[in-house]
BALOBA-1460 file (C-alpha; in Angstrom, 3 decimals):
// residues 137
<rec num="1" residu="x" x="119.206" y="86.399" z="93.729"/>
<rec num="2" residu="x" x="116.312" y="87.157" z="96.409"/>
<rec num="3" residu="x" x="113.331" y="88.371" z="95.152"/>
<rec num="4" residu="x" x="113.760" y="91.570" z="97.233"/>
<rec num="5" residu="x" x="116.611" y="92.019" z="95.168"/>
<rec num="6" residu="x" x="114.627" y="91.831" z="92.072"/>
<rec num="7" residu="x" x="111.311" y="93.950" z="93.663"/>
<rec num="8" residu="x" x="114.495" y="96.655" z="93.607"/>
<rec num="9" residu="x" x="115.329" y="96.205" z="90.242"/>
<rec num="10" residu="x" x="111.734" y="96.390" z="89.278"/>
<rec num="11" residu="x" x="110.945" y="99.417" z="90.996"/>
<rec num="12" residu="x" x="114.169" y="101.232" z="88.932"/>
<rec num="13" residu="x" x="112.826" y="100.374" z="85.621"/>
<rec num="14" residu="x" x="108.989" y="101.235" z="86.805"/>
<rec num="15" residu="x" x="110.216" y="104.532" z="87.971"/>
<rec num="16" residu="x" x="112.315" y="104.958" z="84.531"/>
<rec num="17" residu="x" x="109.450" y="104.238" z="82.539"/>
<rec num="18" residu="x" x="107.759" y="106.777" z="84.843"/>
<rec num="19" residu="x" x="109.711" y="109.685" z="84.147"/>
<rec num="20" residu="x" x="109.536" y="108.689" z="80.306"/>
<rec num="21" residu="x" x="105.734" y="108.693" z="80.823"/>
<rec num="22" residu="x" x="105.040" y="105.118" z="80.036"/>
<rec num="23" residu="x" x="102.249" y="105.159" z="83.136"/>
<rec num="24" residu="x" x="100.202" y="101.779" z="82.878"/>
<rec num="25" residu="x" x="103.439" y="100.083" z="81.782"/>
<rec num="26" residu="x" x="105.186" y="101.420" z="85.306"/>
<rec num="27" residu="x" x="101.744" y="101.013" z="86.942"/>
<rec num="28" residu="x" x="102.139" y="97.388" z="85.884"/>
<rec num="29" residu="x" x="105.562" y="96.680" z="86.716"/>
<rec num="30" residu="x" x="104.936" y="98.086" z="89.983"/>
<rec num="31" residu="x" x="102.003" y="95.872" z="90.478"/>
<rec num="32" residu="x" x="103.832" y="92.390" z="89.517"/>
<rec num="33" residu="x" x="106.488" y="94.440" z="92.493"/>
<rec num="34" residu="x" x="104.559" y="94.540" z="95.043"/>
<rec num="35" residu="x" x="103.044" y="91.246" z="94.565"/>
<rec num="36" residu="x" x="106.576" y="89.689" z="95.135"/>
<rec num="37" residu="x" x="106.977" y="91.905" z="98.341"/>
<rec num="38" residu="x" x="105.497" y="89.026" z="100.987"/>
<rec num="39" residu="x" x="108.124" y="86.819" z="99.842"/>
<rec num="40" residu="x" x="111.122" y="89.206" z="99.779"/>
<rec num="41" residu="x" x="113.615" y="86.327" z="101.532"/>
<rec num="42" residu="x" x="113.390" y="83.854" z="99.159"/>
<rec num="43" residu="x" x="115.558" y="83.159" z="95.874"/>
<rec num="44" residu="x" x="113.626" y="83.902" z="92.732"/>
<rec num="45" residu="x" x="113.836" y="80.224" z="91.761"/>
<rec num="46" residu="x" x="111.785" y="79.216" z="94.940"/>
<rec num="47" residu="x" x="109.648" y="81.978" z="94.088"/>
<rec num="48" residu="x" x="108.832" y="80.484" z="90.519"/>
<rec num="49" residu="x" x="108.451" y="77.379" z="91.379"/>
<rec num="50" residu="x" x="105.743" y="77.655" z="93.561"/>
<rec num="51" residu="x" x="103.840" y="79.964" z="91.629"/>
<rec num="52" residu="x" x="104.075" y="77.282" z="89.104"/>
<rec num="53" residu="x" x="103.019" y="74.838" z="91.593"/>
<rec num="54" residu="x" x="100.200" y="76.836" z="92.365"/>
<rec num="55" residu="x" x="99.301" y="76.964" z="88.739"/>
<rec num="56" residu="x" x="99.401" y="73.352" z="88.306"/>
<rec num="57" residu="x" x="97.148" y="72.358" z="91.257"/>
<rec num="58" residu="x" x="94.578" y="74.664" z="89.388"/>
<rec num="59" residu="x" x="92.086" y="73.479" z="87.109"/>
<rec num="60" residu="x" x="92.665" y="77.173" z="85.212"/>
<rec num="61" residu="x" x="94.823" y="77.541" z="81.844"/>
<rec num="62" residu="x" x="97.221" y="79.798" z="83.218"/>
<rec num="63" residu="x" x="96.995" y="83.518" z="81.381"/>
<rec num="64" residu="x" x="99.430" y="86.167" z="81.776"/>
<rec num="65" residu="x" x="99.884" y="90.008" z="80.743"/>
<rec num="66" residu="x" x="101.366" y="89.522" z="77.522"/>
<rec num="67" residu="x" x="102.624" y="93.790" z="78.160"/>
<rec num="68" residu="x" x="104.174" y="92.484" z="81.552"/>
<rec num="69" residu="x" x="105.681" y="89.744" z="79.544"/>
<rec num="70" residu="x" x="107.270" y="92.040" z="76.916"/>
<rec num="71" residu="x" x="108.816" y="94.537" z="80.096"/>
<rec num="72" residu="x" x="110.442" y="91.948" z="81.921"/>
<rec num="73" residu="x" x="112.034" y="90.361" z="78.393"/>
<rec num="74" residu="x" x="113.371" y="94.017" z="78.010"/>
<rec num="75" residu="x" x="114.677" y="94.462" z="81.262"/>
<rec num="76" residu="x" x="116.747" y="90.939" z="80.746"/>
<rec num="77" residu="x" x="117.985" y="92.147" z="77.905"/>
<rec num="78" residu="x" x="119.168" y="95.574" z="79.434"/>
<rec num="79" residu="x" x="120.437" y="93.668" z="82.116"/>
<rec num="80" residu="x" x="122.407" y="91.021" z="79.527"/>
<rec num="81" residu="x" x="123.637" y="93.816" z="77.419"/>
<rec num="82" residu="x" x="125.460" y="95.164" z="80.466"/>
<rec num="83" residu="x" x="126.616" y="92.133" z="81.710"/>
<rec num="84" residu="x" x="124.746" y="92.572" z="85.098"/>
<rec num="85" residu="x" x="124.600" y="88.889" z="86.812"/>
<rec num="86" residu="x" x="121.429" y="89.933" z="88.206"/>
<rec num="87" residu="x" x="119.915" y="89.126" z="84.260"/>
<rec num="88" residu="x" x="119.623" y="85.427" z="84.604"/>
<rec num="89" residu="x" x="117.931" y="85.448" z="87.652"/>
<rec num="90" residu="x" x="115.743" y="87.691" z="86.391"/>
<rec num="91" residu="x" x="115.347" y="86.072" z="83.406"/>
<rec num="92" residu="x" x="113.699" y="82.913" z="85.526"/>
<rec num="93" residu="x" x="110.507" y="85.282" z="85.667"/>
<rec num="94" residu="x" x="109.940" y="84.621" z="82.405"/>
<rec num="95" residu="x" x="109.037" y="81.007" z="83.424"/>
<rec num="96" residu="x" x="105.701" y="82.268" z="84.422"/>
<rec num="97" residu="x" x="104.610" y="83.231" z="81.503"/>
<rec num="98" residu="x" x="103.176" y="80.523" z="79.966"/>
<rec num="99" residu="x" x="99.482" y="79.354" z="78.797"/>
<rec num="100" residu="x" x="97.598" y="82.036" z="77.495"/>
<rec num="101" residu="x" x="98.333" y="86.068" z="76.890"/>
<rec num="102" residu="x" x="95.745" y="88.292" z="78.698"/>
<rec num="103" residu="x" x="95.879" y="92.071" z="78.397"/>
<rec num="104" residu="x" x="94.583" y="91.819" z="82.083"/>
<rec num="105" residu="x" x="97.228" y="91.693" z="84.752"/>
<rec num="106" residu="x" x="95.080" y="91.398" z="87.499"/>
<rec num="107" residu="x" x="94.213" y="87.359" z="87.764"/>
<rec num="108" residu="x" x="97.824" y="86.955" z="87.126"/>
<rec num="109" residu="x" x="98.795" y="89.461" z="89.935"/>
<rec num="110" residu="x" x="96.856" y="87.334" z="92.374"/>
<rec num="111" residu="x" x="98.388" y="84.292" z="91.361"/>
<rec num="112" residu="x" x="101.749" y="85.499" z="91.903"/>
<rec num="113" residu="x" x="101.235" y="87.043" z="95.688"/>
<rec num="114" residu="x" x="99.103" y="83.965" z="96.818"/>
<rec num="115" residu="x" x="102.566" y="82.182" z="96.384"/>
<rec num="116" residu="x" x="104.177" y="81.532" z="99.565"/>
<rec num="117" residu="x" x="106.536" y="78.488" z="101.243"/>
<rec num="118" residu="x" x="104.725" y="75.868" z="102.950"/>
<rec num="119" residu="x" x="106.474" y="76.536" z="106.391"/>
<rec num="120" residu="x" x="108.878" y="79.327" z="107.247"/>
<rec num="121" residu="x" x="111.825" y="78.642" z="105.659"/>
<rec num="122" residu="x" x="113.238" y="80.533" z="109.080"/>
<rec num="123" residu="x" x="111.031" y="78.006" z="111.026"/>
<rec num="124" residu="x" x="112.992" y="75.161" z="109.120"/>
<rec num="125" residu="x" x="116.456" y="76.573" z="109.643"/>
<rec num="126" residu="x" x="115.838" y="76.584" z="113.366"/>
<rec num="127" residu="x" x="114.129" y="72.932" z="113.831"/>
<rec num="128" residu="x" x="117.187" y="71.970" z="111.608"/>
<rec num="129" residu="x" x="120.002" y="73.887" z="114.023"/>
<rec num="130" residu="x" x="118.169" y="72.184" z="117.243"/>
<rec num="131" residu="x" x="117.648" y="68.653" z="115.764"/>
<rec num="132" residu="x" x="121.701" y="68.958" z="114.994"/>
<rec num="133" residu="x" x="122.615" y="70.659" z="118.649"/>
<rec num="134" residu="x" x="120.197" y="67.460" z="120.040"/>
<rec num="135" residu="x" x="118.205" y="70.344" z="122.398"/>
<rec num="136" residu="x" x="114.366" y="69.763" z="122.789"/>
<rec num="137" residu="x" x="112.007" y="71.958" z="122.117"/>
C-alpha cells in the first residue's frame, strides 16, 4: 500500500469522527495525515522504516500520542472486521509506536514528516534504467 493510499484512508475516518464531533481526535488524525503527505509515493513499509531509522540515530526515547495510538488500532480493526486488505498495511503504523506514551502529538508529528528516502527513489529508477540501456549521462 502507498502511503497516499493510507493519508486517504486517514482523512475518511478523521472526517467520520468529525461529523460525530470527536474534534481533537480528527484534528489529530489529520495531523499524523498530513505529516505523511511529502512522502505520498512510497509503500508504508519504507515509510516506517525510516521513521524508525530516524528514531534510532536519536539519542531521544521515542514518545508517541498514546490517543493517536488508540485511533489507528481502531481503524485496523474496522478495516480487519471488513476484510479490507488495506488493514495490514495499515496495521504496520502501529510499529511506530513504541517507547514512551505522550498525550502530546506534536514531537511525534515532527518525527514522522522529517522522514524522507535518502535519494529519489525516481532518481534511482532512472540511474538504474540507463546503467541497464549502457547510455551515459
Amino acid at each position: 500500500m502507498k502511503v497516499k493510499q493510507a493519508i486517504a484512508v486517514f482523512d475518511a475516518f478523521a472526517s467520520a469522527l468529525e461529523e460525530a464531533s470527536c474534534r481533537s481526535s480528527a484534528v489529530e488524525l489529520r495531523a499524523f495525515s498530513a505529516a505523511l503527505g511529502g512522502n505520498g509515493s512510497l509503500n508504508v513499509e519504507v515509510l516506517v522504516r525510516l521513521v524508525r531509522e530516524n528514531y534510532q540515530k536519536s539519542s531521544d526515547v521515542p514518545l508517541y500520542p498514546a490517543a493517536l495510538k488508540a485511533r489507528i488500532q481502531s481503524i485496523v480493526q474496522i478495516l480487519q472486521a471488513t476484510g479490507a486488505k488495506q488493514a495490514e498495511a495499515l496495521k504496520t503504523f502501529l510499529e511506530l509506536f513504541e517507547g514512551r506514551s505522550a498525550t502530546d502529538s506534536d514531537a511525534f508529528i515532527e518525527v514522522v514528516a522529517a522522514a524522507k528516502p535518502a535519494k529519489s527513489l525516481k532518481k534511482r529508477r532512472k540511474v538504474r534504467l540507463i546503467r541497464a540501456s549502457g547510455k551515459a549521462t
